[in-house]
GUSELUM-129871 format. One record per residue (C-alpha): y, z, x. Coordinates in steps of 0.02 Angstrom, whole numbers, padded with zeros to 5 digits, always signed. Layout:
N
YZX ...
//
This chain:
692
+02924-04962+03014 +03019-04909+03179 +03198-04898+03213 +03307-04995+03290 +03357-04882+03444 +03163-04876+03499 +03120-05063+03477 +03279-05069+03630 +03194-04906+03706 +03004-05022+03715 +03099-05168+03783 +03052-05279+03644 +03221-05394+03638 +03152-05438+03807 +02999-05479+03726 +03104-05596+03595 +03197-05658+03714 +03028-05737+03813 +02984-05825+03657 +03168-05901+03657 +03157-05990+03826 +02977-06073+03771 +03070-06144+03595 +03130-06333+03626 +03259-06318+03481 +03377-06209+03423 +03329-06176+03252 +03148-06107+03327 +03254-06010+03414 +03342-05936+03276 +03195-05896+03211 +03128-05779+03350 +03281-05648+03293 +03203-05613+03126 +03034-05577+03254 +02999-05404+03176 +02854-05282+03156 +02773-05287+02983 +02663-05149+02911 +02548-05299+02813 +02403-05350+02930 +02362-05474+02778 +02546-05553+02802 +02534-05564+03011 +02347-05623+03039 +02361-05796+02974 +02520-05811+03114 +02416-05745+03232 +02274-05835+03230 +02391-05976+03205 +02453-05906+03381 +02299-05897+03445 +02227-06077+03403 +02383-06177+03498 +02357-06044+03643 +02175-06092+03673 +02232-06288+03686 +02394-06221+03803 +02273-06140+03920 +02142-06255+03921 +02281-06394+03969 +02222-06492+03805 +02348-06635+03705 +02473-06569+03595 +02612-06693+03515 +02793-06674+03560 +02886-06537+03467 +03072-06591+03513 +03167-06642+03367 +03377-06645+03310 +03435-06540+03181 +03435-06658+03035 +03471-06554+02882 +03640-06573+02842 +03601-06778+02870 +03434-06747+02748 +03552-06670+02629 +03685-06813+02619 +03554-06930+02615 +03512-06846+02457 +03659-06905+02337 +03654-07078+02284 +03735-07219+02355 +03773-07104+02528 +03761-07186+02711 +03690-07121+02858 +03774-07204+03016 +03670-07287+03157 +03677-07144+03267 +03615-07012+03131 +03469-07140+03076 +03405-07156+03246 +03398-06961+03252 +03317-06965+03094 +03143-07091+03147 +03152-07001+03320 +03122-06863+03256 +03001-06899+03115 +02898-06996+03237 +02870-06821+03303 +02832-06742+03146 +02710-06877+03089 +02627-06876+03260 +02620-06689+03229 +02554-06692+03056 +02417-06833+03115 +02358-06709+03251 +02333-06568+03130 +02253-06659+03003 +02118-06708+03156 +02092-06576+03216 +02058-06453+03072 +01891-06365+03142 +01973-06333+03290 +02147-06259+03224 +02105-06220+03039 +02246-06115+03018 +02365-06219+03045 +02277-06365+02952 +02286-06261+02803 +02474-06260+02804 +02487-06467+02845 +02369-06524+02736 +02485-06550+02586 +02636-06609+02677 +02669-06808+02665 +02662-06935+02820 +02771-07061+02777 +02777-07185+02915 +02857-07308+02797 +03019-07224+02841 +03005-07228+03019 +02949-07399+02996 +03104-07451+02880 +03213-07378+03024 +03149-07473+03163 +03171-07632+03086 +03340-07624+03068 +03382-07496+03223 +03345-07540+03398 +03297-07400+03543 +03484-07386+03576 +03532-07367+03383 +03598-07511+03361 +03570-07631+03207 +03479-07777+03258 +03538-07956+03220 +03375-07999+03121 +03416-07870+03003 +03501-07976+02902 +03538-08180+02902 +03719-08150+02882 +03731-08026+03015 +03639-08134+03131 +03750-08281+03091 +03897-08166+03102 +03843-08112+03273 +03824-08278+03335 +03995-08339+03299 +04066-08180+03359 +03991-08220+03551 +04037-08404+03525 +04223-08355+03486 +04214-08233+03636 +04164-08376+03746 +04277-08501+03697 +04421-08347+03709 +04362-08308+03885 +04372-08474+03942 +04558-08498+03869 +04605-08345+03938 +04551-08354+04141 +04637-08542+04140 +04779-08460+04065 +04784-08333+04191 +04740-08444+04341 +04899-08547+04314 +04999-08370+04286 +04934-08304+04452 +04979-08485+04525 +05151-08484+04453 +05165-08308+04532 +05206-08205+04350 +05084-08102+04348 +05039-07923+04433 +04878-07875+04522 +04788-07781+04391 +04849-07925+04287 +04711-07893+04135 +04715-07726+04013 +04674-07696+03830 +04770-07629+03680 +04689-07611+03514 +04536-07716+03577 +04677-07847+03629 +04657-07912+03791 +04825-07925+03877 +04911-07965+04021 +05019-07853+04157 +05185-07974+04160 +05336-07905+04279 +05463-07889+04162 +05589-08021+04231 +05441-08176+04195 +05412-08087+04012 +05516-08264+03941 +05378-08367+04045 +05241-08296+03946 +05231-08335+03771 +05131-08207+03667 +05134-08038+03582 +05202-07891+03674 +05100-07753+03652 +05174-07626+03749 +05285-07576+03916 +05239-07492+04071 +05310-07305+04105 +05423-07399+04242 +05476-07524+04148 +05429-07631+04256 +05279-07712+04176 +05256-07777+04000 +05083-07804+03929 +05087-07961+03839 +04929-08036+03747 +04937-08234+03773 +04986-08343+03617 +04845-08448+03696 +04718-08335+03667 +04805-08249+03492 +04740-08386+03356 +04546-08369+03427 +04568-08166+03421 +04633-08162+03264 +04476-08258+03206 +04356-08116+03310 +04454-07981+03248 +04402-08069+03076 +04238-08059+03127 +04213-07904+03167 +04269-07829+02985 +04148-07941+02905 +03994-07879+03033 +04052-07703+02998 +04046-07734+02806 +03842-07822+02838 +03813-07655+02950 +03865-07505+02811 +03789-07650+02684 +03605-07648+02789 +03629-07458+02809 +03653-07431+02641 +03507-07534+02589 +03412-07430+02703 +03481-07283+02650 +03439-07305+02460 +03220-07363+02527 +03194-07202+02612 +03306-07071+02494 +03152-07049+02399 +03045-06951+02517 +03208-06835+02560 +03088-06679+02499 +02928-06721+02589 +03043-06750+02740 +03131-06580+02728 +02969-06486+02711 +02874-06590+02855 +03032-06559+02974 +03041-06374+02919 +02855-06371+02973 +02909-06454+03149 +03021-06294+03194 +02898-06168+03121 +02765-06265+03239 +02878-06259+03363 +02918-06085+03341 +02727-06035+03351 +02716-06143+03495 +02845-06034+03585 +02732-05873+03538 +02565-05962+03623 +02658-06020+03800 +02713-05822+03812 +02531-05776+03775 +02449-05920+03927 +02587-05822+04028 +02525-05641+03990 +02334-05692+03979 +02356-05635+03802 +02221-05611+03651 +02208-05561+03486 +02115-05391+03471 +02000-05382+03332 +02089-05304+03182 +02026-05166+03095 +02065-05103+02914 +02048-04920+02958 +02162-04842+03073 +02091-04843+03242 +02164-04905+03411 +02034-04934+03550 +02138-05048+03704 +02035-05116+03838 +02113-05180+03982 +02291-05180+03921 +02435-05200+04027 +02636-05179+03999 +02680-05378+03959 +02846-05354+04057 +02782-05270+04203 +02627-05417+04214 +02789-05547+04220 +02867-05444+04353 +02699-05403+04468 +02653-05606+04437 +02805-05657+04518 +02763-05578+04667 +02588-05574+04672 +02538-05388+04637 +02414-05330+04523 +02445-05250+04370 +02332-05093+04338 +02247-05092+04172 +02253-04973+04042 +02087-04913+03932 +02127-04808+03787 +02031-04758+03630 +02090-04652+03464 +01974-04639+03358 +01920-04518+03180 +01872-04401+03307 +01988-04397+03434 +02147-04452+03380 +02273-04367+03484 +02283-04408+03652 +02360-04302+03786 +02404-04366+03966 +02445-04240+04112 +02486-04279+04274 +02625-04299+04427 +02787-04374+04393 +02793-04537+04422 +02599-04549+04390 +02612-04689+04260 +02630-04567+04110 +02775-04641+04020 +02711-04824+04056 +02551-04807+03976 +02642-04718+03814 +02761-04865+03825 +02634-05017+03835 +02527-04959+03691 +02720-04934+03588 +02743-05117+03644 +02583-05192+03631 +02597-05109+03439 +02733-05182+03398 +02696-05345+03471 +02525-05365+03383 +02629-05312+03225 +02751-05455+03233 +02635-05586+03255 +02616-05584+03446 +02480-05588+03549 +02466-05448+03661 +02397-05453+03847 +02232-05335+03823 +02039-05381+03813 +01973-05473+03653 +01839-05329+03634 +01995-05208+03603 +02016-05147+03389 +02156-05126+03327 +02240-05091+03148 +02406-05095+03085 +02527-04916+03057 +02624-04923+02912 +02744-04830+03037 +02778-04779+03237 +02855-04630+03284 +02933-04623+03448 +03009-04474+03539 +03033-04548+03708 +03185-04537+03835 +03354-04402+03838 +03407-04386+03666 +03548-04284+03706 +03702-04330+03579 +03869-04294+03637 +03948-04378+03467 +03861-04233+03348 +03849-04094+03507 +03663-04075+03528 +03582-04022+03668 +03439-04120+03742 +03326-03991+03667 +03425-03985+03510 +03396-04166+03493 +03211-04171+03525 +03217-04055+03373 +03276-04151+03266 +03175-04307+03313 +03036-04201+03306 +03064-04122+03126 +03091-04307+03082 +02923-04342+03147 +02825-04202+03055 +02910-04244+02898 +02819-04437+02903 +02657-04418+02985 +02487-04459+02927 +02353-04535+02937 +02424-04724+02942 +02556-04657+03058 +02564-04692+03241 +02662-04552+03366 +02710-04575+03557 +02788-04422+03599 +02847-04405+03801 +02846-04235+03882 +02872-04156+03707 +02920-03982+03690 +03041-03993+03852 +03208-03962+03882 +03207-03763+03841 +03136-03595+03914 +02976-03663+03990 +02854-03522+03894 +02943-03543+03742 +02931-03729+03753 +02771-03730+03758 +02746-03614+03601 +02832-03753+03536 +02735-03901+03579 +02573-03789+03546 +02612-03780+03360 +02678-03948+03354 +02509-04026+03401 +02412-03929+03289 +02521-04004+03141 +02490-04166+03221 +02297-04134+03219 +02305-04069+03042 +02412-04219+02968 +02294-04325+03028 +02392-04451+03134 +02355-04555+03264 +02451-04524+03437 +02498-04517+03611 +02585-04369+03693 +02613-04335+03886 +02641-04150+03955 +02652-04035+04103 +02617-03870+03997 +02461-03793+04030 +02423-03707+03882 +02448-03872+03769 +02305-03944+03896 +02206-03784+03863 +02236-03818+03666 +02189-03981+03684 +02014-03961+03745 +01985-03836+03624 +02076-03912+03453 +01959-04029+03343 +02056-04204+03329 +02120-04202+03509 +02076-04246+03678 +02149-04227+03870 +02181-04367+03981 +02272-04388+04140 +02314-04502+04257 +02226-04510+04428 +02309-04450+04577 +02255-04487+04751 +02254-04298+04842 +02202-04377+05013 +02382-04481+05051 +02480-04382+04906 +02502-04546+04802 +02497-04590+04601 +02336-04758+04565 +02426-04759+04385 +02233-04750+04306 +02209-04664+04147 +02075-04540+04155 +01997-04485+04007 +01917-04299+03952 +02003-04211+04072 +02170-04134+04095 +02279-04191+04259 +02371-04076+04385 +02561-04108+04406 +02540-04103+04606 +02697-04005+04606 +02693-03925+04785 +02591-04082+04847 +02712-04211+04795 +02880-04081+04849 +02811-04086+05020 +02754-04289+05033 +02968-04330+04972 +03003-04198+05114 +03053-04033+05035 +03087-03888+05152 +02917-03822+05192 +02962-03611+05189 +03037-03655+05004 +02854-03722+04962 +02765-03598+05031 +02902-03470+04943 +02869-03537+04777 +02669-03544+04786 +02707-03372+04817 +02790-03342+04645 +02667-03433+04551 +02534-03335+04459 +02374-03357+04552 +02281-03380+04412 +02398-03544+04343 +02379-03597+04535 +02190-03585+04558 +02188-03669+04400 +02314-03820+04441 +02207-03851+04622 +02044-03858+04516 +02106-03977+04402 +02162-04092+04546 +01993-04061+04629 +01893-04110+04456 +02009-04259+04463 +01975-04298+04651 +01775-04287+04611 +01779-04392+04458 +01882-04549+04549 +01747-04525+04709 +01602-04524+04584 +01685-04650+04491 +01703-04761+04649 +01507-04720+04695 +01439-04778+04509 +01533-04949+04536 +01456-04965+04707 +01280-04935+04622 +01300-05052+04476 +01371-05172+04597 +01216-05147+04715 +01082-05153+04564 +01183-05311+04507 +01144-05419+04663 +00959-05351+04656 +00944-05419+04516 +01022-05595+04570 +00904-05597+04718 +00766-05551+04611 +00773-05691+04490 +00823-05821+04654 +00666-05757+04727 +00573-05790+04555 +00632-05962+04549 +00611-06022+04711 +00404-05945+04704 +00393-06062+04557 +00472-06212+04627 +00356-06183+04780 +00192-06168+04658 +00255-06325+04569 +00259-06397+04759 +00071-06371+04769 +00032-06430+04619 +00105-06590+04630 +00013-06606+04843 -00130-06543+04759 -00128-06695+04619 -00054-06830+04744 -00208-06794+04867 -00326-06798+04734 -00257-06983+04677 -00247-07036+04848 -00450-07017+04866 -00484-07087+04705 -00397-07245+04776 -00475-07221+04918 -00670-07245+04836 -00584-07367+04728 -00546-07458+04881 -00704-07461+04978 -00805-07529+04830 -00670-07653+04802 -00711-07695+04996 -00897-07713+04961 -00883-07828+04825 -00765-07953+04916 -00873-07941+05051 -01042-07993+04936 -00918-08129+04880 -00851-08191+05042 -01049-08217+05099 -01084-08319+04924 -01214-08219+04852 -01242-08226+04693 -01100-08210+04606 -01132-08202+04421 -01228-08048+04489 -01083-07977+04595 -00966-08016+04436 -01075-07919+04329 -01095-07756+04446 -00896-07752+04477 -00871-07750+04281 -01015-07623+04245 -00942-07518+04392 -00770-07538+04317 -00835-07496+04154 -00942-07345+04215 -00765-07283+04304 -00685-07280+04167 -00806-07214+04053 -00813-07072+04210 -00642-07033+04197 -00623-07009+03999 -00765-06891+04003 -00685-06809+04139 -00528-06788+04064 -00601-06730+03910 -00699-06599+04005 -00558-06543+04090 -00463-06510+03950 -00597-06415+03856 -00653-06311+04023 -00470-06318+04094 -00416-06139+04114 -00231-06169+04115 -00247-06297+03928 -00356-06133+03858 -00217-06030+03870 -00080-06171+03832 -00188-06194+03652 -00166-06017+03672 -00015-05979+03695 +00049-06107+03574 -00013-05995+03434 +00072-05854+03489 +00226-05894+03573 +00398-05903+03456 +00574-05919+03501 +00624-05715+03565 +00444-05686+03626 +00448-05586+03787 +00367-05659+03918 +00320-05628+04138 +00273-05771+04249 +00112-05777+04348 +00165-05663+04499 +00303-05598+04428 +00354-05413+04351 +00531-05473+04289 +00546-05472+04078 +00625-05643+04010 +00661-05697+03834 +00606-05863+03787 +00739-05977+03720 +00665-06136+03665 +00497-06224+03651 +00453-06390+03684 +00299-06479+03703 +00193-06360+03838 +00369-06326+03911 +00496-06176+03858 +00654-06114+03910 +00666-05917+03979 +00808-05821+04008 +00802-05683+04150 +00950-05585+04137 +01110-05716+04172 +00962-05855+04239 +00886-05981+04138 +00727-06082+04180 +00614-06190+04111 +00441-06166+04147 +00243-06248+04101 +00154-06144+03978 +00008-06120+04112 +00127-06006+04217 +00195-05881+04080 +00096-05741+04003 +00148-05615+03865 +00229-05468+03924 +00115-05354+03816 -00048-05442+03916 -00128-05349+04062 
//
C-alpha cells in the first residue's frame, strides 16, 4: 500500500497519535497503532460513516453515554471457570463498567435512524441489566458488601460493632487508671496485627498484665495489649473469620448468577472500546472541521477546500487561517504539475493530498469539503524529500533513481504518485531529459499523480502531453511574497531573481546572472509571472462581481417583499374603511328606529320594518357577495389559477420581473421561492411567468 518510511515522511504517526489523546482507555488506544491504510473502500466505509455519524452528534453538542470503562478481561475470563470468585473490588469494576456498556447499547438501539451504522453492529449484542442489578445488591458505591446481603452477615456485623463497643469501653478505663498510676507513655495507644496495644516504659511492664507484642527500637517501651481487653478480642478476631467466610460465600453466590452471560459480556465490552475507539476518530474530525468525501469506485480525486490537518491544528492555535487547497485529477487530466518559487507552498499541497489519502484510507475523516470525490489506490507512490543513502553510497540523484525505477515498475491506473521536484539532483539539461521521459511513462501507464518542478521544458511538455495538466502556485509580484494558492492551467515562474533580491542578494550578482540567462528562457519566465499576476487580479475582480450581483439580488427580493407587505397594507385600510361605513348606515337606522320607539309609535309597525330591513340587509349582502365573487377580478383568476398552478410552476408577482418557483399550495395561498427568499403570497398577486 505505502511504505513505512513515507507514512513518517506525511506525518501520519502524528495523525495516530491525535486519535490517542481523544481515547479514554487504554485498550482504544492500542487500537489506534494497528490505524493503517487499506486498499478495500468496501472494508473502510462502514468505519467511516460510523465516524461520521458520532461526529455529527460531537459537533452539534448532542448526548452521548459515557465511554470510560476498566479493563475487565482477565476478571471476565476467571469468572469463566466454575466455582471462581471475583473479589469486591474487581465486582465493583465489573457493574461500573457494564452500566456504561448497557447505557451505551440502550442509546444505540434508540437511536438507529440517526446512527444506523453503528446500530447495525449493536443490535445483536445482549443488555443484561440483571448483572448489574445482582451486583448492586450485594456491593455498595464504595465496593463493599452490604450487611443485608445476607442474614448471617448482618447478624455477624452486628455483634462485631457490639464487641467493639464493649472492647472500647474496657480499654479507655483501663487506660485512664494507667495514665493515673503514671505507667504509661504519651502516645500510649498503637496496633499490632489489628491488636490494639499499649506504649508501657519498660520498668512498669510487671504493672501491666497482658500480651507483649513487641519492643521499641530503644528499648525503652514495650507494647503490651491489656489482658483486660484480650478475652473480648479474641471473640472479634473470631468474628471477623466467620464475616470473611459469609463475604467469599455471598461473592461466590454471586459469582456462579452472573457466570452465565460471561460471552454476551465480553462481546458488549469489546464493543465499548471499539466505540470508544471510533469516538476518538470523530473528536479529531470536530477539531479539523472534517467530512467524508463522497467515494467513488473509479479512480478519480477531485479535493475541494482541503487543508494539511496538522498545519489547521497549528494555525488554530494561534488564530491564522489556513489556505485551502482545490485540486482535481480526473480521466482526462490525471497528472498534475505544480511550478512555482521556493517556498511557494509546492511541497505542502503534494503532502496534504499524500495525507489526506491516507487518512481517508484508514478510516479517518479528512478536513476537505463534502462535495470533494474521492476513490481508493490500491497503492501511493511517494518520491518526496533527500534520498541520499550513505549506508549503500548513493548519491541524491542516484537515489531518486532508484525510487523512481521503483515507481515505474508499479504504476497504473489504480496507482497514486506524488513525486517532489523530480528529475533533480544532476546536470540541470540532462535532468530534465530525464523527468521529460519520466512523465510521458507516467501519462502512458495511466496513473493518477502529483509532481512539482522548476524545469521548463517538463512545463512546456505538460501543456502539450494528453493526460496532463500545469498548475502553479500564485505568487504575489507586487511585495515579492508566496499566497500558497494553487492555480490551475497554467505553469508558475520560480521568481528566481525576484525572490534573490527580496532575501537581500548582492544586487551586481543579479543583474550578472540575468545577464547569462538565455533571453528567450527569461522573456519566457517574466511572462509566466505576468499571466500569473493577471489571472489572481482578474480572479480578485470576478469575486468582487459575483459578490456585487449577490447583494443585488438580496436587495431585489427585500424590495419585492416589502412592495407586497405594503399592497397587503392597503388592502386590509381599504377593507377596514369599507366595514367601518357599513356600521356606520347600520348605525343611523339603528338610531331611527329607537327614536320611532322612544316617541311610542306604533310599535308592532316599527318591529316589523326593523326585521324586514334586517332581512333585506342580509339578503343585500349574500347577493353581494355572490356577485362579487362571480364579477370579482382577483377570484376569476384564483379559479384560474387553481387549474393551472402545480408545485415547480414558475411564477412573477404583480409588479414584479423577478422568476420564483412555487413550493407549496394551500387553499388560495402558496409558497414561492426567489432565489435564497421564501414567501407566501394570495393567488390574486401571482401570475405565470409565461403570461404577458
Amino acid at each position: 500500500m505505502i511504505e513505512a518510511k513515507h507514512l513518517d515522511l506525511l506525518q501520519f504517526e502524528k495523525i495516530r497519535s491525535l486519535v490517542k489523546e481523544n481515547c479514554f482507555g487504554e485498550l482504544a488506544s492500542g487500537l489506534c497503532d494497528d490505524i493503517y491504510p487499506q486498499s478495500s473502500a468496501e472494508h473502510v466505509l462502514p468505519e467511516l460513516e460510523r465516524v461520521r455519524e458520532l461526529s455529527g452528534i460531537l459537533a452539534a453538542g448532542g448526548f452521548l453515554p459515557s465511554l470510560e470503562y476498566t479493563d475487565i478481561r482477565r476478571d471476565l475470563t476467571y469468572l469463566q471457570r466454575e466455582g471462581s470468585q471475583l473479589q469486591e473490588d474487581q465486582l465493583l469494576a465489573l457493574q461500573k463498567t457494564f452500566e456504561n456498556v448497557n447505557s451505551l447499547i440502550r442509546f444505540l438501539k434508540g437511536r438507529k435512524a440517526d446512527l444506523p451504522r453503528f446500530f447495525e453492529i449493536s443490535d445483536e449484542l445482549q443488555v443484561h441489566p440483571q448483572v448489574v442489578e445482582a451486583i448492586s445488591m450485594v456491593l455498595d458505591s464504595e465496593g463493599q458488601v452490604k450487611d443485608r446481603a445476607s442474614p448471617d452477615l448482618q447478624r455477624i456485623r452486628k455483634d462485631i460493632r457490639e464487641q467493639r463497643r464493649e472492647s472500647d469501653k474496657r480499654f479507655y478505663h483501663h487506660i485512664a487508671q494507667l495514665r493515673k498510676d503514671g505507667f504509661l507513655r504519651e502516645n500510649e495507644e498503637s496496633f499490632f496485627n489489628g491488636r490494639r496495644t499499649l506504649a508501657v516504659p519498660v520498668e512498669h511492664k510487671s504493672e501491666v498484665p497482658g500480651f507483649v507484642h513487641g519492643k521499641s527500637e530503644s528499648g525503652k517501651t514495650i507494647f503490651i495489649e491489656p489482658g483486660q481487653t484480650m478475652g473480648i478480642n479474641n471473640e472479634i478476631a473470631e468474628l471477623l473469620i466467620d464475616e470473611r467466610r459469609e463475604l467469599n460465600r455471598i461473592l461466590r453466590e454471586l459469582c456462579s448468577q452472573i457466570r452465565p452471560y460471561v460471552t454476551d459480556m465480553r462481546q458488549a465490552f469489546e464493543f465499548m472500546v471499539y466505540a470508544d475507539f471510533v469516538r476518538a476518530k470523530a473528536r479529531l474530525a470536530v477539531d479539523l472541521n472534517a467530512s467524508l468525501p463522497t467515494i467513488k469506485k473509479d479512480f478519480s480525486l477531485n479535493l475541494q477546500m482541503a487543508r494539511h490537518p496538522i498545519l489547521f491544528l497549528q494555525n488554530k492555535k494561534t488564530g491564522k487561517s489556513t489556505i485551502p487547497l482545490n485540486m482535481s485529477l480526473n480521466d482526462e487530466e490525471r497528472i498534475l504539475v505544480i511550478s512555482g518559487p521556493n517556498a511557494g507552498g509546492k511541497t505542502i499541497a503534494l503532502k496534504t493530498v499524500g495525507l489526506l489519502q491516507i487518512m481517508l484510507q484508514s478510516g479517518l475523516l479528512i478536513p476537505a469539503s463534502e462535495a470533494s470525490e474521492v476513490s481508493f489506490f490500491d497503492e501511493i507512490l511517494i518520491d518526496m524529500g533527500d534520498t541520499q543513502s550513505i549506508e549503500n553510497e548513493l548519491s541524491t540523484y542516484s537515489a531518486k533513481l532508484k525510487t523512481m525505477t521503483r515507481i515505474l515498475e508499479k504504476v497504473n491506473q489504480a496507482t497514486l504518485v506524488l513525486m517532489d521536484e523530480f528529475g533533480s539532483g544532476t546536470d540541470p539539461e540532462l535532468g530534465s531529459a530525464v523527468a521529460e521521459a519520466v512523465l510521458e511513462s507516467l501519462v502512458k501507464s495511466k496513473t493518477r499523480g502529483i509532481i512539482t518542478s522548476h524545469f521548463g521544458n517538463v512545463k512546456l511538455l505538460a501543456d502539450t502531453l494528453q493526460g496532463s495538466f500545469n498548475g502553479s502556485m500564485l505568487f504575489d509580484i507586487e511585495h515579492l511574497e508566496p499566497l500558497y494558492q494553487l492555480s490551475v492551467g497554467e505553469p508558475g515562474s520560480s521568481y528566481t531573481f525576484e525572490v534573490a533580491e527580496k532575501v537581500g542578494f548582492p544586487i551586481h550578482i543579479i543583474e550578472r546572472a540575468r545577464e547569462k540567462v538565455d533571453r528567450d528562457k527569461l522573456k519566457l519566465n517574466r511572462l509566466l509571472a505576468e499571466v500569473q499576476s493577471q489571472k489572481a487580479r482578474l480572479s480578485e475582480e470576478q469575486e468582487r462581481l459575483e459578490h456585487e450581483i449577490f447583494l443585488g439580488k438580496i436587495a431585489k427580493e427585500k424590495y419585492l417583499e416589502l412592495f407586497l407587505q405594503w399592497e397587503q397594507r392597503i388592502q386590509k385600510e381599504r377593507e377596514r374603511k369599507i366595514e367601518m361605513a357599513r356600521q356606520a348606515e347600520f348605525g343611523i337606522k339603528y338610531l331611527r328606529f329607537l327614536e320611532d320607539w322612544n316617541q311610542k309609535k306604533d310599535r308592532k309597525d316599527i318591529i316589523k320594518r326593523f326585521i324586514d330591513g334586517i332581512t333585506a340587509e342580509t339578503k343585500k349582502q349574500e347577493a353581494l357577495r355572490k356577485q362579487n365573487k362571480l364579477d370579482s377580478f382577483s377570484q376569476k383568476k384564483i379559479q384560474r389559477l387553481k387549474g393551472a398552478l402545480r408545485i415547480g410552476s414558475k411564477v412573477r408577482v404583480l409588479n414584479g420581473q423577478e422568476i420564483g418557483i412555487v413550493e407549496e399550495i394551500k387553499d388560495e395561498k402558496v409558497l414561492v421561492r426567489f432565489g435564497l427568499h421564501k414567501m407566501t403570497v394570495g393567488m390574486q398577486n401571482v401570475m405565470l411567468a409565461e403570461e404577458k
